[in-house]
C-alpha positions, 0 to 999 in steps of 0.5 A: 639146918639145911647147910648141917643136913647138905655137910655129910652129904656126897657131892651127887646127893647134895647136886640131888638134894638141891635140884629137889628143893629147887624143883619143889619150890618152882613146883609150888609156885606153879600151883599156885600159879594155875589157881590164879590162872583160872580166876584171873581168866574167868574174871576177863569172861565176867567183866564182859558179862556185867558189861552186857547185863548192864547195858541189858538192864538200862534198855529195859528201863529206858524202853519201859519193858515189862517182864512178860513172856511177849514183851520181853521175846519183842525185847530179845529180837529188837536188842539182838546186837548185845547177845551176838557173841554170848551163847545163851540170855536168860530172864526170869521175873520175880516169882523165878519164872523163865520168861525169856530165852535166846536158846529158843530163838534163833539170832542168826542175822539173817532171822532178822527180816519181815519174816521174823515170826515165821522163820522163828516158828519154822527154826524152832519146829525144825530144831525141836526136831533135830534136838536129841532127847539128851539135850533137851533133857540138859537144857531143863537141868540147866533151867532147873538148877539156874532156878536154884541158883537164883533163889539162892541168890536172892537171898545171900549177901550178894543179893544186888550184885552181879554174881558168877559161877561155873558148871563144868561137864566132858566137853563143856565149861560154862560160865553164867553171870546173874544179876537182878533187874531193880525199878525204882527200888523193886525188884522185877526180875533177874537176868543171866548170860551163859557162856561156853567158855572153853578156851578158859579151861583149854587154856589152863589145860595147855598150861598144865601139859606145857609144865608137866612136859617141861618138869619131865624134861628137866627130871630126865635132864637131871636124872642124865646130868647125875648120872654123867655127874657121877660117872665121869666126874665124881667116881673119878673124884672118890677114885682119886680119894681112895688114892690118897688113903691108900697113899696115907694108910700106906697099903698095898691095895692097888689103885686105877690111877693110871688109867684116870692119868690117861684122861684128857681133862681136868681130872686126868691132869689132876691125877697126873699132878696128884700121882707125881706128887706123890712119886716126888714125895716117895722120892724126896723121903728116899733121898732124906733116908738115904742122905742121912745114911750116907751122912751117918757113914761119913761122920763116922770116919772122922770121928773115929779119927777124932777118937784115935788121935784124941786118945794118943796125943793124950800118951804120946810125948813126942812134939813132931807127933804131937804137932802132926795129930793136932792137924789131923783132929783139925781136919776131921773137925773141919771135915765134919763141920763142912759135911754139917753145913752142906748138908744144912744148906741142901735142906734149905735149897730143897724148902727154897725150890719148892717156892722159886719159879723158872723165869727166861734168863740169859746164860751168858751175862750169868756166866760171865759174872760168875767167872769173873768172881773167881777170877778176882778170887784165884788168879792173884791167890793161885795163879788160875785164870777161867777163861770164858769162850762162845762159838757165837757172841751174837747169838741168843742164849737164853734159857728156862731156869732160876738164875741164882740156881745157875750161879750154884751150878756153876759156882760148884763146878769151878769150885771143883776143878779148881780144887782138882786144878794146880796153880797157875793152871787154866780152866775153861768155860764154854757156853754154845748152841747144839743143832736142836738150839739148846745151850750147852754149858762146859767147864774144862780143867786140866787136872787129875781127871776122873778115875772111876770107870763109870763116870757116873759115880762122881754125883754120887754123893760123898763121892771118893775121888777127892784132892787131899785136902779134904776139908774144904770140901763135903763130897755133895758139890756134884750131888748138888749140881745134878739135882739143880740141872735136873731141877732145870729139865737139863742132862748134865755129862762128865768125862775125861779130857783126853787131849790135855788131861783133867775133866770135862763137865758138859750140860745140856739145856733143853731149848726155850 
């Protein structure tokens, strides 16, 4: 119940919702608690009480003292030491009459001389005089009502037993035990101790203070917390939930993303992820749609070819002509096969990027393999040599990259000045450190060269300036390399080279 209640509930309202069922909980067990306070502490108070009567009742029966008035004052004086710590001793005989009261003697230690009647006589004439009409008047209650207990007593079920009750006033919290003294199976008399026993409700009352003070602590303290909770940490939550929908609705409501990017915690890194995901994924639907534009347009061209040439040599009778638009078809054909494959193959390195994670790698051994392929490849089929050169072969060129994303780069690189190259021309790759240590990576031929002025045209994709035969290239081998060095936070720069002639392909690695 409670899981389907805290479901369709905000984060502040179940943080609330629980800390209320917690603070409930602790609440009632410290009710509980303070009722079982009091009993317990009051039960220490009896113990003692039954003790005293005990030990009360046991000097009467072994000192053969009779419940009259005198015998039992003598009985008071002579056993003083038992009532020493308790405020008022009580005994009444059998027909319920006080015959004994240590609230009208004075136990005082000093009392206790051969001038014991005396002083008695001159302590109660002078406490008779400075005893308020008030007191006096509580006293006889007090008498009166312990009268009404005792008979009440004698005839309950407890009859026989120490029984405990209390009487709380403004400032006073009495406890008074009574129990009746029992001869040889008669009962002669009852016996009760009083004692003011204030610590007990002091005691409680301190508990009581030190748990109302400690839950209006933690009501403030959560009462800042929700507050803080909500202000700093779930409005910017609902904030960036309010992003998403406008993102997923796609409106035109405008959002204070920005201003969460500029937070120095969590939630400003989540928001600058959340926002560059989002600025990533506008980026890669804008590149889809303009890919496929692109695509679109450039399949057009062959396959308008494919339908001219396919709709004459249907006519034309003519060998020669007939053998030269066979080639044509081909090489459209191939042109169109190569464009699909490309394509392909970029969407699959789009899915592959998101998963590979960028590793410490040397630059050097990369490169090396790769030019040594080629070479095994071209110089016996062209006649073209790489040739491989650093400005310091002991220095450290290590970069921050996904290695066979390197290859690719490169790989596409010669792939593209080999095809600009004549046979048995050079290309050359050189690898060195700038003064800021980044590596820097160039590839050399000594081609055609770039025609366009602006050079940054070339990673364009489906860019125009290509060799003849076109069909073993798709135009998205630059496109291709630009978006892997950016992949690697790396700027990648072409020009032409002007001692020598061709292109020269530079890109800068930012340093580890």
């Amino acid at each position: 119940m409670l899981s389907i209640i805290l479901k369709n509930l905000s984060i502040l309202k179940k943080f609330l919702l629980i800390n209320l069922i917690i603070f409930i909980i602790i609440g009632s067990g410290t009710i509980i608690y303070l009722k079982t306070v009091k009993p317990n502490l009051i039960k220490k108070k009896t113990v003692n009480h039954i003790k005293i009567i005990n030990n009360t009742i046991d000097h009467i029966q072994r000192l053969n003292i009779k419940f009259k008035e005198d015998d039992i004052r003598r009985f008071l004086f002579s056993t003083r030491f038992l009532f020493q710590n308790l405020d008022r001793v009580l005994l009444f005989d059998n027909k319920f009459t006080l015959i004994g009261d240590t609230d009208s003697l004075d136990l005082d230690p000093r009392s206790f001389s051969k001038t014991l009647n005396i002083v008695e006589e001159e302590i109660s004439e002078g406490k008779k005089k400075i005893m308020g009409t008030k007191v006096v008047e509580k006293k006889k209650k007090d008498k009166i009502f312990l009268k009404k207990v005792l008979i009440d007593y004698s005839s309950s079920k407890n009859f026989g037993i120490p029984y405990s009750y209390t009487e709380e006033t403004y400032n006073q919290f009495l406890l008074t035990t009574i129990k009746n003294v029992n001869f040889d199976g008669k009962n002669i008399g009852y016996l009760a101790i009083s004692e003011n026993a204030n610590e007990i409700r002091t005691a409680i009352n301190e508990r009581k203070s030190f748990i109302i003070r400690t839950a209006f602590v933690v009501a403030i303290v959560i009462l800042i917390f929700s507050i803080v909770l909500n202000r700093y940490f779930l409005k910017p939550i609902k904030n960036l939930v309010n992003y998403t929908k406008i993102i997923k609705e796609k409106s035109k409501k405008k959002s204070n993303i920005e201003i969460l990017k500029k937070r120095n915690d969590e939630i400003g890194a989540l928001s600058k992820s959340l926002d560059d995901m989002t600025n990533d994924l506008y980026k890669r639907i804008n590149i889809a749609e303009n890919f496929s534009t692109d695509l679109v347009h450039e399949i057009r061209n062959p396959l308008a070819s494919l339908k001219s040439a396919s709709e004459i040599i249907s006519e034309t009778e003519d060998k020669d002509k007939r053998e030269k638009l066979v080639k044509i078809l081909s090489h459209d054909v191939e042109r169109i096969e190569r464009l699909i494959t490309d394509y392909s193959q970029m969407l699959k390195d789009e899915v592959a990027l998101s998963t590979e994670k960028m590793n410490k790698i040397d630059l050097i051994s990369i490169v090396q393999s790769v030019v040594d392929d080629f070479n095994n490849i071209y110089i016996e089929k062209r006649g073209i040599k790489i040739e491989l050169i650093t400005n310091n072969s002991k220095k450290d060129f290590k970069i921050l990259g996904i290695e066979n994303r390197i290859e690719q780069i490169l790989a596409n690189l010669l792939d593209n000045a080999i095809s600009f190259s004549k046979d048995k021309q050079k290309i050359i790759v050189e690898v060195e450190k700038n003064q800021n240590d980044q590596v820097i990576l160039r590839v050399i031929d000594q081609g055609q060269g770039f025609k366009e002025k602006k050079l940054n045209k070339i990673f364009d994709r489906f860019y125009s300036n290509r060799p003849d035969k076109f069909g073993e290239h798709s135009g998205l081998g630059l496109n291709i390399v630009k978006n892997l060095v950016e992949l690697h936070s790396g700027i990648i720069d072409a020009s032409n080279n002007t001692d020598q002639g061709g292109a020269r392909i530079e890109i800068v690695f930012p340093k580890v």
